[in-house]
C-alpha positions as CSV (number, residue, x, y, z in Angstrom):
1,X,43.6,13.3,-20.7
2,X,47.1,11.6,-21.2
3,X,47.2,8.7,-20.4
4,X,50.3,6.2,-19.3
5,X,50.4,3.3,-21.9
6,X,52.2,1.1,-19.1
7,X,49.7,2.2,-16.3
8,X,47.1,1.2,-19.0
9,X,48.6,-2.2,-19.6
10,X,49.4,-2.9,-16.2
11,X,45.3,-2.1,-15.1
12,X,44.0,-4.4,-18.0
13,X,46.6,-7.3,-16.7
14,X,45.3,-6.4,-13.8
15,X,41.6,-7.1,-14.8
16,X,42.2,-10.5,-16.2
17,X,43.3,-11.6,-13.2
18,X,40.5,-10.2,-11.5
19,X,37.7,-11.7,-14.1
20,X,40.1,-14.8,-14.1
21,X,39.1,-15.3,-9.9
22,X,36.2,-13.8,-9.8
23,X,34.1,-13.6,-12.7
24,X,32.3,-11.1,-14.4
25,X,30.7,-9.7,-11.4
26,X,33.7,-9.3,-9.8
27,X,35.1,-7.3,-12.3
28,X,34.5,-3.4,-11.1
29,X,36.8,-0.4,-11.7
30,X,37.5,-0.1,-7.9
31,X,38.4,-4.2,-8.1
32,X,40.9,-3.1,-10.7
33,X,42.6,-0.4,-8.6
34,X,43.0,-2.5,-5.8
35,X,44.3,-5.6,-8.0
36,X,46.6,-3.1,-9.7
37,X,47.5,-1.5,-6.1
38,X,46.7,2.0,-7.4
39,X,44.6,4.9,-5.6
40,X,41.6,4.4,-6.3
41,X,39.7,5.7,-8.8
42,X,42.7,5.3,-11.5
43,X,41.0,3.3,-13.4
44,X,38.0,5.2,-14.5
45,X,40.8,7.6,-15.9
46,X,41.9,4.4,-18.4
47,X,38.4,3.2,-19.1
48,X,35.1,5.2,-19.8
49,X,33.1,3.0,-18.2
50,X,33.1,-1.1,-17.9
51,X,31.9,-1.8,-21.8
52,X,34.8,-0.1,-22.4
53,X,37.3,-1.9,-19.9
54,X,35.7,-5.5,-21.3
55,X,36.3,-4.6,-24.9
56,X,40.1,-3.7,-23.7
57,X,40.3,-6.7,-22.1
58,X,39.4,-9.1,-24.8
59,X,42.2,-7.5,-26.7
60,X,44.9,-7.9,-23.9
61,X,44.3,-11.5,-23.7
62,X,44.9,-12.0,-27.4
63,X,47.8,-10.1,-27.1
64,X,49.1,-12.0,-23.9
65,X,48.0,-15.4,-25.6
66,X,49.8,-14.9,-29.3
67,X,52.7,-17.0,-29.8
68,X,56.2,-15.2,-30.1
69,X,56.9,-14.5,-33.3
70,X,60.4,-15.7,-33.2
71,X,59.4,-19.1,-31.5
72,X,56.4,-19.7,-34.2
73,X,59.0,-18.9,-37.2
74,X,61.3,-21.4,-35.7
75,X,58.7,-23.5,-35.3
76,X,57.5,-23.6,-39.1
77,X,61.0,-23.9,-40.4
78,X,60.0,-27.4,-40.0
79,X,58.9,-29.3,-42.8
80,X,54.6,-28.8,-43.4
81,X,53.6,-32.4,-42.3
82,X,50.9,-33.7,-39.6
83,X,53.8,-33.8,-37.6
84,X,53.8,-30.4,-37.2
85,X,49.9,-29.7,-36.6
86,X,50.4,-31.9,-33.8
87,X,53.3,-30.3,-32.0
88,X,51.6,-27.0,-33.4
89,X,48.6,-28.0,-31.3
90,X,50.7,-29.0,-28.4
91,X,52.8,-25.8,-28.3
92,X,48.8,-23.9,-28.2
93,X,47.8,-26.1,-25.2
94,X,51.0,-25.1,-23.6
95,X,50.8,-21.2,-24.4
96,X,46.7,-21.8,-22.6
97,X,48.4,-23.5,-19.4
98,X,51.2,-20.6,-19.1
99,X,49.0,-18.3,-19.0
100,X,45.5,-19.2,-17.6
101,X,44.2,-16.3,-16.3
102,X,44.1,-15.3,-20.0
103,X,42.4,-18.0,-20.8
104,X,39.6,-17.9,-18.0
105,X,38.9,-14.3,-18.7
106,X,38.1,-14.9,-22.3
107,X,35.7,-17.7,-21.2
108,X,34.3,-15.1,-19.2
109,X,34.1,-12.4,-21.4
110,X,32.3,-14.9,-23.6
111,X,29.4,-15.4,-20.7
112,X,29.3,-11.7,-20.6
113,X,29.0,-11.0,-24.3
114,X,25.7,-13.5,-24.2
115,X,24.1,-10.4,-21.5
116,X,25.6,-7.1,-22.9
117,X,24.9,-6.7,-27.2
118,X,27.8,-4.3,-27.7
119,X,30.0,-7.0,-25.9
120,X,28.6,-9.6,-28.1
121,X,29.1,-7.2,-31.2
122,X,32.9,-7.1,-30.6
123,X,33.8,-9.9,-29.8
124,X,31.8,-11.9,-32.1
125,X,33.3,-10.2,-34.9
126,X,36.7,-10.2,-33.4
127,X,37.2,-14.4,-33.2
128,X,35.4,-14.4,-36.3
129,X,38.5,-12.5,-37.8
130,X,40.6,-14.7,-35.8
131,X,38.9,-17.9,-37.0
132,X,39.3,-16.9,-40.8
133,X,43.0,-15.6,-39.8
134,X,44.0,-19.1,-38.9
135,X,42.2,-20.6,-41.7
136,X,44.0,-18.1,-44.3
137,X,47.5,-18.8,-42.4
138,X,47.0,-22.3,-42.6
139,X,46.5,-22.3,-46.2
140,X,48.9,-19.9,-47.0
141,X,52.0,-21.7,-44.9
142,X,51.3,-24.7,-47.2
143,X,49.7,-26.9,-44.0
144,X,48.6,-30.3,-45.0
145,X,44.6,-30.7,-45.1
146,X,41.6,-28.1,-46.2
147,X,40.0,-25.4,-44.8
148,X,37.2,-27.6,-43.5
149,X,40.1,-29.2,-41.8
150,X,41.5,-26.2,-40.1
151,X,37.5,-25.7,-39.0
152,X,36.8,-28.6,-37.5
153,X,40.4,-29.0,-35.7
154,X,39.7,-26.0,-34.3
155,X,36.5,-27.1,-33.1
156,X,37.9,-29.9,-31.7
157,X,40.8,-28.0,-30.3
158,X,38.0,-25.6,-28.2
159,X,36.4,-27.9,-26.7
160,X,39.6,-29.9,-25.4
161,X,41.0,-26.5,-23.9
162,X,37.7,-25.9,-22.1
163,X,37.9,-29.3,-20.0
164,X,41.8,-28.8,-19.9
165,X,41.7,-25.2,-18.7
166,X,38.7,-25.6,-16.3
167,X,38.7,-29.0,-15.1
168,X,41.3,-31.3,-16.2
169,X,40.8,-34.4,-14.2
170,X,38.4,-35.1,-17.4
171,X,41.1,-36.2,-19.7
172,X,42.8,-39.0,-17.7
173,X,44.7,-41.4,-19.5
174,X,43.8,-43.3,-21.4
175,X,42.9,-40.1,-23.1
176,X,45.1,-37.5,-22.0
177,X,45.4,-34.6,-23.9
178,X,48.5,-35.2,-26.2
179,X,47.6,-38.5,-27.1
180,X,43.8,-36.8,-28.2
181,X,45.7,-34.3,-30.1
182,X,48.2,-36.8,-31.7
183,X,44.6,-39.1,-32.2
184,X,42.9,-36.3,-33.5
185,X,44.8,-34.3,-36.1
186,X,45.6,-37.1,-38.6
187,X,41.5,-38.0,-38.2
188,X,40.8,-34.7,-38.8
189,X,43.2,-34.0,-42.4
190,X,42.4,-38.1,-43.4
191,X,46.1,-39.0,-42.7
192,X,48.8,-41.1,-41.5
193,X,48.9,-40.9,-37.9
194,X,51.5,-38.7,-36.3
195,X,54.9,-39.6,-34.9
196,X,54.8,-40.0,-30.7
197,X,57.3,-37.4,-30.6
198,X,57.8,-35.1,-34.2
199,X,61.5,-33.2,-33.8
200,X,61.3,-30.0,-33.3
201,X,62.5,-27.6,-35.8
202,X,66.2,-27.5,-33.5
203,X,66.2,-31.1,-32.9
């Protein structure tokens, strides 16, 4: 059956915002339809069953969450200094916050994959690539620090976006995020602290 790639797209953004409210559970083909405001029963037509719509999903929020490719080039046309990781890490925590239904249904999808094997199959394998995609970027844009580095900030990183995303009265001052992230990625690469406030690339 053909199939309408912007129908498709608009039923998966559709999900996330579903799983986003309502959780796994929440998260049927007919729930879809109605978030969508299609007739019902469009969805089974897009997805073979709901393995299939959770795998879909999982890519839709990476796709939703990637950085613009023209922002992140104007970005690195900085200078490769801690400086940079920081506002690098600021401008992730932003891209989260703009779009945290995206967010919520990956931690979601990450509940289910620990119940369904063929969830946990795909999506374990697709972060891994991620994972080693940021290391090899890292390494290959010439960013201060090791790969050990890029690990553990990312570790680091995780676990701040969890209490950030899902409840953010946690990190009060005097740790507030940006002064954890400005703290945290000159501990990690075993340098200088960061600048308050590095220029941007347009600054």
């Amino acid at each position: 059956m053909r199939q309408n790639t912007e129908r498709r797209t608009a039923l998966l953004d559709a999900a996330i915002e579903v799983l986003a409210r309502e959780g796994s559970r929440g998260l049927t083909l007919r729930a879809v339809d109605k978030e969508a405001g299609v007739p019902t029963g469009t969805a089974s037509n897009y997805f073979a069953h709901r393995g299939d719509m959770l795998t879909q999903v999982m890519r839709r929020t990476r796709e939703r969450l990637t950085p613009d490719e023209a922002a992140l080039a104007e970005r690195m046309s900085a200078p490769r200094t801690l400086a940079l990781e920081v506002q690098l890490m600021r401008d992730l925590v932003e891209r989260m916050r703009a779009d945290r239904s995206s967010y919520l249904a990956m931690l979601e999808l990450r509940l289910e994959a620990t119940r369904r094997p063929e969830l946990y199959e795909e999506l374990s394998g697709f972060l891994r690539e991620e994972f080693q995609g940021l290391i090899a970027y890292h390494r290959e844009v010439g960013m201060p620090g090791d790969d050990l580095g890029v690990a553990l900030l990312y570790l680091a990183m995780a676990g701040l976006l969890v209490d950030d995303m899902t409840i953010p009265d946690i990190l009060r001052e005097p740790y507030d995020v940006d002064s954890l992230i400005q703290a945290m990625v000159p501990r990690v690469f075993g340098g200088p602290a960061a600048p308050d406030r590095p220029a941007g690339p347009s600054d």
